[in-house]
C-alpha positions in Angstrom: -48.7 28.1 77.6 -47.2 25.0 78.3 -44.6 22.4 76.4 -44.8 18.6 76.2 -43.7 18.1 80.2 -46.3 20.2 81.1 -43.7 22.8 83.0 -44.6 26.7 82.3 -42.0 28.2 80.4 -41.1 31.2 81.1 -41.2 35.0 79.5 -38.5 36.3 77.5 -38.5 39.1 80.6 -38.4 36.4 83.0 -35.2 34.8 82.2 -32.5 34.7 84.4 -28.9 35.1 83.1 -28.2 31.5 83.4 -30.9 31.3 80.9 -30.8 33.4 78.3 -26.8 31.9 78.5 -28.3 28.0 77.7 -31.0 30.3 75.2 -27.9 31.6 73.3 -25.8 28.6 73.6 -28.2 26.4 72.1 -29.0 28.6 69.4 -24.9 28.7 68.8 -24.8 24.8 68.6 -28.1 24.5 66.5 -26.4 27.2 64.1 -23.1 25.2 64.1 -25.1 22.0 62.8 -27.1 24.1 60.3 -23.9 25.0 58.7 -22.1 21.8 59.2 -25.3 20.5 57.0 -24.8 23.1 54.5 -21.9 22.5 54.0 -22.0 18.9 53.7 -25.1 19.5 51.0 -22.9 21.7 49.1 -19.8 19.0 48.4 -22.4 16.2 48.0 -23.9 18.2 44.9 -20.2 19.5 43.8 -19.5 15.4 44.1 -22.3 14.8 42.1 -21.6 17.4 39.2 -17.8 16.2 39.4 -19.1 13.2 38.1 -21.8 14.0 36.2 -19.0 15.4 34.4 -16.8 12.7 34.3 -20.0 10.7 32.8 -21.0 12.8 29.9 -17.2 12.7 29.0 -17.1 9.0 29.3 -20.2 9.0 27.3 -18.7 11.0 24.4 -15.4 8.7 24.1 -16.5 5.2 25.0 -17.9 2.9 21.9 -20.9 1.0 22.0 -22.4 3.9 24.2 -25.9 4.2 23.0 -27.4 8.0 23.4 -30.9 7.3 23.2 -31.2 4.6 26.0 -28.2 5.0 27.6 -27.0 1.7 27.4 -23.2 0.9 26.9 -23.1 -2.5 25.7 -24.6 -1.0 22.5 -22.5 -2.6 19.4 -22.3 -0.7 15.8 -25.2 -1.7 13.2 -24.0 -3.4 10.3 -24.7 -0.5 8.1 -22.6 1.6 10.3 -20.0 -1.0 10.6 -20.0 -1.3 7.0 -20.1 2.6 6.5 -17.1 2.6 8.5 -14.9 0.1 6.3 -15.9 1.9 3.5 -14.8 5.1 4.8 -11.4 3.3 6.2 -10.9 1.5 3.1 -11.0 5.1 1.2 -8.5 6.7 3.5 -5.7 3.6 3.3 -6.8 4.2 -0.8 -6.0 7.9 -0.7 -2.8 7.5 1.7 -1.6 5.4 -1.0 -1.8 7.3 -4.0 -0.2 10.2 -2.2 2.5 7.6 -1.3 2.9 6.7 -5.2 3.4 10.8 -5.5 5.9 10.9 -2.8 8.4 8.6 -4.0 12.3 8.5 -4.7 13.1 10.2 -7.9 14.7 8.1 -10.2 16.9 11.1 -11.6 18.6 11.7 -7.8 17.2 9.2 -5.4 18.3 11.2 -2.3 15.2 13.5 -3.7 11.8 13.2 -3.7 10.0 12.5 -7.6 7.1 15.2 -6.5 8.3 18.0 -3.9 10.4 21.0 -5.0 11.0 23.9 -3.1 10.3 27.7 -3.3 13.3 27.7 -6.1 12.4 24.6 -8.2 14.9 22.5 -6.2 13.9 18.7 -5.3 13.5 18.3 -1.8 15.4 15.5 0.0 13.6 12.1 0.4 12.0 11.4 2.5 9.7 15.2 2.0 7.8 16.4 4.5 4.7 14.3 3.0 6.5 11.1 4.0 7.2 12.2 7.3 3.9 13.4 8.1 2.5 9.9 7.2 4.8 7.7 8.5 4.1 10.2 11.9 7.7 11.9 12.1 8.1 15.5 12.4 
């Protein structure tokens, strides 16, 4: 048989040493850049799940993002923007009338007019109530 210069190539039990040598050199080198391609596959898809990642959490944060034609310039409808200040108005609402609750008792106004502890005791203004809403501890 013969290769593309049209020299015979020898049988595997006509090699000399010098051969085989260049035979399993070659093969080393060609395994080397196999692996070295491997490898270099296997970071580009770890890349490219890193950020997939990193997208799809994006995704789920950012506002305007638009699910269905993933667009992210996408603005609230005005039913849903309306929806919203409905549901914003009725939290400040109910914030409030826990506020009127939670106030200074007129009686002892170092207590608060609502909160009394395991004993019946008023408990020192401003109560835990207070503090949670004005974001204290």
């Amino acid at each position: 048989m013969t290769g593309p210069s049209s020299t015979p190539r020898p049988r595997v039990d006509q090699l000399t040493g010098d051969q085989l040598d260049a035979l399993y050199a070659e093969l080393d080198r060609c395994d080397r850049i196999r692996k070295a391609a491997l490898d270099g596959r296997n970071a580009a898809v770890q890349r490219a799940d890193q950020a997939e990642a990193e997208l799809t959490a994006l995704k789920a944060i950012t506002t305007g993002y638009c699910p269905r034609c993933g667009r992210g310039d996408c603005s609230p409808t005005a039913d849903q923007w309306l929806e919203q200040r409905q549901r914003a108005d009725r939290a400040e609402a109910a914030i409030a009338r826990v506020r009127a609750l939670h106030t200074r008792w007129d009686a002892d106004p170092a207590s608060c007019a609502h909160c009394v502890d395991s004993y019946g005791t008023p408990v020192r203004y401003p109560c835990p109530t207070i503090r949670a809403l004005d974001g204290a501890t």
